[in-house]
C-alpha positions in Angstrom: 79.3 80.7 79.5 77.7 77.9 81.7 77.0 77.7 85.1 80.3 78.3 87.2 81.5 77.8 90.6 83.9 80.2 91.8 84.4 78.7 94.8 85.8 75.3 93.3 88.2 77.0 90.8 92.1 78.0 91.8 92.7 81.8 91.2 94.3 81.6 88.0 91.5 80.1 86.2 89.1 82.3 88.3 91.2 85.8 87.2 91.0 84.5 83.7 87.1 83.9 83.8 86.7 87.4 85.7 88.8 88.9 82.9 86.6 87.5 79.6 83.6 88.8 81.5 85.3 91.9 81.7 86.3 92.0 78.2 82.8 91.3 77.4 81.7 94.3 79.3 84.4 96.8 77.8 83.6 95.8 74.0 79.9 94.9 74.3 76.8 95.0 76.3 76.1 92.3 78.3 72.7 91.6 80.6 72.6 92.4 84.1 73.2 88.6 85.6 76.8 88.2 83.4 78.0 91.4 85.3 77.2 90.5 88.7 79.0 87.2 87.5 81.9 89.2 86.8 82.1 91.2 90.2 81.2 88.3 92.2 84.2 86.3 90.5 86.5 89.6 90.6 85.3 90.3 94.5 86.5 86.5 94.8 89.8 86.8 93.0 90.5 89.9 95.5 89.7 87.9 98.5 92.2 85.5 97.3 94.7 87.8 96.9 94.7 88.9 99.9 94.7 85.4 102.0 97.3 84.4 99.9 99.5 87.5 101.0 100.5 88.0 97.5 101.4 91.5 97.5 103.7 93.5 100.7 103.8 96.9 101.4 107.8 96.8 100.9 108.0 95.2 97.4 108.4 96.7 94.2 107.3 96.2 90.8 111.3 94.0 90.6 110.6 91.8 93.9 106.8 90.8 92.2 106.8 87.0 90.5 105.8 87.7 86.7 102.6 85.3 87.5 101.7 87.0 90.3 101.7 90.8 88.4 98.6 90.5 86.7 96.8 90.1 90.1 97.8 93.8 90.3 95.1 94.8 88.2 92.2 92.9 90.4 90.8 95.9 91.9 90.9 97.8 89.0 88.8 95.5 86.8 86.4 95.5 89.8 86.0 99.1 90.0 85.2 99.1 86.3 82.8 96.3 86.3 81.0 97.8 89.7 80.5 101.4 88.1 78.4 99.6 85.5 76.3 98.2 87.7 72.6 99.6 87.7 71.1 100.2 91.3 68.5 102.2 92.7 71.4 103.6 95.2 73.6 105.4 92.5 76.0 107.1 95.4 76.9 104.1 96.8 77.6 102.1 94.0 80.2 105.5 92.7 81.6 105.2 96.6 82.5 101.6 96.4 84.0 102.3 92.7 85.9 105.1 94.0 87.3 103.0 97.1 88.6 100.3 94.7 90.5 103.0 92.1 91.8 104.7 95.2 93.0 101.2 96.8 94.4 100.5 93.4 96.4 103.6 92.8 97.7 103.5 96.3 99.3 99.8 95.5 100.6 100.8 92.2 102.5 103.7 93.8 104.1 101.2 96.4 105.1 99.4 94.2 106.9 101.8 92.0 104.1 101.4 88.8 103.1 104.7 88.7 105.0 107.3 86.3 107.1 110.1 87.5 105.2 112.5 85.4 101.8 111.9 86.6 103.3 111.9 90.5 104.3 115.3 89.0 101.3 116.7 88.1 99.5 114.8 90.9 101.8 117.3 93.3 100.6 120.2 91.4 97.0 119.5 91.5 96.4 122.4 93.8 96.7 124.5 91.1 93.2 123.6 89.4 93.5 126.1 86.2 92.1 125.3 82.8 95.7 125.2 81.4 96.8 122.7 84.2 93.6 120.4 83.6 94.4 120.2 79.7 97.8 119.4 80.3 97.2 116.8 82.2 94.6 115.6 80.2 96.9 116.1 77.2 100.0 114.0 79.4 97.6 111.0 80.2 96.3 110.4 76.6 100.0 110.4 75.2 100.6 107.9 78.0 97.7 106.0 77.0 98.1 106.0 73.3 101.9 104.8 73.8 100.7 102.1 76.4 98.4 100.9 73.9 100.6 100.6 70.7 102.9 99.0 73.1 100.8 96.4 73.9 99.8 95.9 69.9 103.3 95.7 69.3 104.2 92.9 72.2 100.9 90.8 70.6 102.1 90.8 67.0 105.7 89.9 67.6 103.9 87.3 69.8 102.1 85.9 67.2 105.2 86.2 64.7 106.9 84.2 67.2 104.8 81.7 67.2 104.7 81.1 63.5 108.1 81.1 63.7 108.3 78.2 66.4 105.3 76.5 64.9 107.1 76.6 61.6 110.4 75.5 63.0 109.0 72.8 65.1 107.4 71.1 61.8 110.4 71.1 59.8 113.3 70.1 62.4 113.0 69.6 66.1 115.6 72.4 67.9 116.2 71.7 71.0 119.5 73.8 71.7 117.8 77.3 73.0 114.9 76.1 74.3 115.4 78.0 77.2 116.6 80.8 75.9 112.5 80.6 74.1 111.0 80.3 77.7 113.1 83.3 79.3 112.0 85.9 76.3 108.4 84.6 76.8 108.8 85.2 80.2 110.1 88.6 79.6 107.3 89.2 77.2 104.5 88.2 79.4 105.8 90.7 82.3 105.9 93.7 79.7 102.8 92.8 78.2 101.5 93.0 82.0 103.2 96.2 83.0 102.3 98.3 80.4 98.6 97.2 80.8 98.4 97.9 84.3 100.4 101.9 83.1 97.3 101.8 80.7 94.8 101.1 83.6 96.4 103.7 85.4 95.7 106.6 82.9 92.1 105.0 82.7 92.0 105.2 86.7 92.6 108.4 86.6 90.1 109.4 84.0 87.4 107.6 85.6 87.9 108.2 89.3 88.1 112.3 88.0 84.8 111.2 85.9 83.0 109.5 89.2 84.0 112.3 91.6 81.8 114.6 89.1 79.0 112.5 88.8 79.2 112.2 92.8 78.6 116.0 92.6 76.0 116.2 90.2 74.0 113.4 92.1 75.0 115.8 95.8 73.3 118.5 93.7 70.3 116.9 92.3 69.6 115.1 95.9 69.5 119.1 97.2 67.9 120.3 94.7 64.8 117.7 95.5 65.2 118.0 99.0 64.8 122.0 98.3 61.4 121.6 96.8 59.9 118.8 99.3 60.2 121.0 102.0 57.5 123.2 102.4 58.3 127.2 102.1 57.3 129.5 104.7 54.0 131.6 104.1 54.5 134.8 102.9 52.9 137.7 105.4 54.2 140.3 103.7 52.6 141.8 100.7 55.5 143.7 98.8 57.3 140.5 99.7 54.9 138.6 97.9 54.6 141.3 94.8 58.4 140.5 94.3 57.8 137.0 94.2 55.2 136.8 91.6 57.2 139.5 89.1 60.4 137.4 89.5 62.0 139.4 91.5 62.7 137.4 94.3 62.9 133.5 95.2 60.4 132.3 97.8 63.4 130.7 99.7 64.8 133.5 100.3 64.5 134.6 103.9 62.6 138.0 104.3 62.8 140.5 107.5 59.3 142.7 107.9 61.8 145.8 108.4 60.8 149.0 106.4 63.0 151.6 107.1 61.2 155.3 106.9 61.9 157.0 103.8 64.2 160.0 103.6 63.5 162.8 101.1 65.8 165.5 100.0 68.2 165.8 97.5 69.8 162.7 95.5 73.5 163.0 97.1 72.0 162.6 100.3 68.8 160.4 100.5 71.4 158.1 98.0 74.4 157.9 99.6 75.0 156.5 103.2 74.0 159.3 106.2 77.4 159.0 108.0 77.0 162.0 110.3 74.0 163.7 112.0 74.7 166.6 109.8 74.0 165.1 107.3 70.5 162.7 108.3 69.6 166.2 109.7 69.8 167.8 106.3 68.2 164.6 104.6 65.2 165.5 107.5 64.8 169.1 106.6 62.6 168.1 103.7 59.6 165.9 104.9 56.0 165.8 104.3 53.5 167.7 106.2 52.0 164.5 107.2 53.5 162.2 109.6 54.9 159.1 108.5 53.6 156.0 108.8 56.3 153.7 112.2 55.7 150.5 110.2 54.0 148.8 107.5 50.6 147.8 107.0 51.5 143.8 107.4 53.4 144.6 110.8 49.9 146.3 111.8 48.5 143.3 111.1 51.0 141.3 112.6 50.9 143.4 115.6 46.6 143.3 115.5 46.8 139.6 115.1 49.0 139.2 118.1 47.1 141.2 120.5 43.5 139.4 119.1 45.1 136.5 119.7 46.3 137.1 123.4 42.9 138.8 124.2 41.4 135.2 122.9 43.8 133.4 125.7 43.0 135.8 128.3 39.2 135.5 127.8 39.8 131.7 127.7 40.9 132.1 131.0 38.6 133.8 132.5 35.9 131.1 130.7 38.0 128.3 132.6 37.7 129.9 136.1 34.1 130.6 135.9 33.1 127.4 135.1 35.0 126.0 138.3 33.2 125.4 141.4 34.7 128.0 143.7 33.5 130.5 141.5 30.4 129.3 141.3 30.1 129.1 145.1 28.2 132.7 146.2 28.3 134.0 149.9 25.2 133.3 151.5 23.7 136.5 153.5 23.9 136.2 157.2 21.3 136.8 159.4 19.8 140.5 159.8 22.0 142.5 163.0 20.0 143.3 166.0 20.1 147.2 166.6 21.4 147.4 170.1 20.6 151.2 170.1 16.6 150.5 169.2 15.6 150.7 173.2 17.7 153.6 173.5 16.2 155.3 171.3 12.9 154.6 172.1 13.6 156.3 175.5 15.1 159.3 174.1 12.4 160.0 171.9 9.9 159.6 174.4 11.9 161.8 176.9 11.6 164.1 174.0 8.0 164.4 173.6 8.0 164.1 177.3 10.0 167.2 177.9 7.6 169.1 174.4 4.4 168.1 176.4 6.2 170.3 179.6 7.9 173.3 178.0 5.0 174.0 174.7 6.8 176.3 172.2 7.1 179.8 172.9 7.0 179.1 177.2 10.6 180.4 178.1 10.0 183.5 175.7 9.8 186.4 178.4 9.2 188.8 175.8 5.6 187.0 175.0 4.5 187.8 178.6 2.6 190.4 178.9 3.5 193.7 180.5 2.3 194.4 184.2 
């Protein structure tokens, strides 16, 4: 298939190129340029469609033109060809496939196209049991299978038809019933059309049930990674850790550094859940000479590391304010007081030794005089 440009071609031959590269796809393996050929031509066809106005939300499957049917299936086709389209973002590709089987689904039940039994089992969806899912599965794959041997059937008689006019037409022109010929191929092309777009309908369902999975799975992984990129907390506690590395416990897992005091005494009660204070006093009654340890030996470290680290601050503090320069500033010594009293006393003491000088020790003693 050359070089083509969608642009120039009218949408009938531009649907019927989007289709053989579709077919291609569906059958066979083709390289990564032919399908972005195909969804760039079906993304075009759908544009199309919807300048032209070809479709109304009040028509049914009756009020559509038999060449304008087909056009139906447009967004369908692009779905399919879109899922298979390898990209580094996987969830957005599934999103845009989904938005086109859900667009698609939405028209065909406008316009009347989509059976009664799947609305059915649509409306009971709610009830998501195994025996539900397998008979719906069940229900869509009969639909299927009879869509499909109807559409074998419509080809050969086709084709029988065909012989039979080719033949005709060699032996003796008939022109009488002519257009009886053109209304039954008429009729035969809109079958042919229905039943392919009820057979895209079962394969809608399949695969927009199939993507909603995969959109999970992807969810999933994307957690999953963002899980183990994130760092984990470090583990302070060491039974917390023990647990850990015996498998015992995940290191996600948020732990507490709570240890509760034991309680010894018989099975029924340390076992079962203290609901009275009769009963935590009999679980008391039996408890070790010793005294029991108020918390663990990683909260004591918790607890030591704390207060180290506020003495640090504190001490930083005090380093700050003694390197500033009002601290450094010391109050000079004033000058030496004058003793006011140091005449004073001068006087006294020399009135004192004055006065000793006058009255010698022993000269008011009358009974030192001697007797006359």
């Amino acid at each position: 298939m050359g070089e083509l440009n969608f642009d120039e071609l009218p949408l009938p031959a531009l649907f019927e190129q989007a289709l053989k590269i579709h077919t291609m796809a569906s059958n066979s393996t083709v390289d990564k340029e032919m399908l972005k050929k195909g969804v760039e031509a079906m993304q075009k066809c759908e544009d199309m469609v919807n300048k032209l106005g070809l479709f109304s939300a009040n028509e049914t499957k009756e009020d559509i033109a038999t060449t304008n049917i087909k056009y139906i299936l447009v967004p369908f086709y692009l779905a399919e060809l879109t899922e298979k389209i390898e990209h580094s973002n996987k969830a957005q590709v599934l999103k845009v496939s989904q938005e086109k089987l859900k667009g698609f689904i939405s028209s065909c039940e406008v316009m009347e196209l989509v059976p009664d039994e799947e609305l059915d089992i649509r409306a009971k969806e709610r009830k998501d049991t195994p025996a539900a899912r397998r008979d719906k599965k069940v229900a869509r794959f009969k639909r299927q299978r009879a869509a499909e041997s109807k559409l074998q059937e419509i080809k050969e008689r086709k084709e029988r038809r065909g012989r039979s006019t080719k033949a005709a037409t060699l032996s003796t022109p008939v022109e009488a019933g002519e257009e009886d010929v053109l209304d039954d191929d008429e009729e035969e092309e809109r079958e042919a059309w229905v039943t392919t777009i009820s057979l895209a309908l079962c394969k809608a369902f399949d695969l927009l049930d199939m993507l909603n999975k995969e959109e999970e799975m992807l969810s999933a992984v994307k957690k999953k990674q963002l899980q183990y990129i994130k760092p984990a907390q470090p583990i302070t506690c060491a039974t917390f850790a023990q647990d850990v590395v015996e498998g015992r416990a995940k290191v996600s897992e948020a732990h507490e550094h709570k240890h509760q005091p034991y309680l010894f005494g018989p099975a029924s009660l340390v076992g079962g859940r203290l609901t009275s204070d009769r009963e935590r006093m009999a679980a008391q009654v039996f408890q070790p000479g010793h005294r029991l340890p108020t918390m663990s030996i990683e909260e004591a470290g918790l607890k030591e590391m704390e207060i180290m680290n506020n003495w640090q601050e504190m001490n930083a503090k005090l380093f700050e304010e003694a390197n500033t320069s009002w601290h450094k500033e010391r109050r000079k010594p004033g000058p030496p007081e004058e003793d006011e009293d140091d005449d004073a006393a001068q006087d006294k003491a020399r009135a004192w030794d004055d006065w000793k000088d006058d009255n010698p020790r022993g000269a008011g003693n009358k009974k030192l005089t001697p007797c006359g």
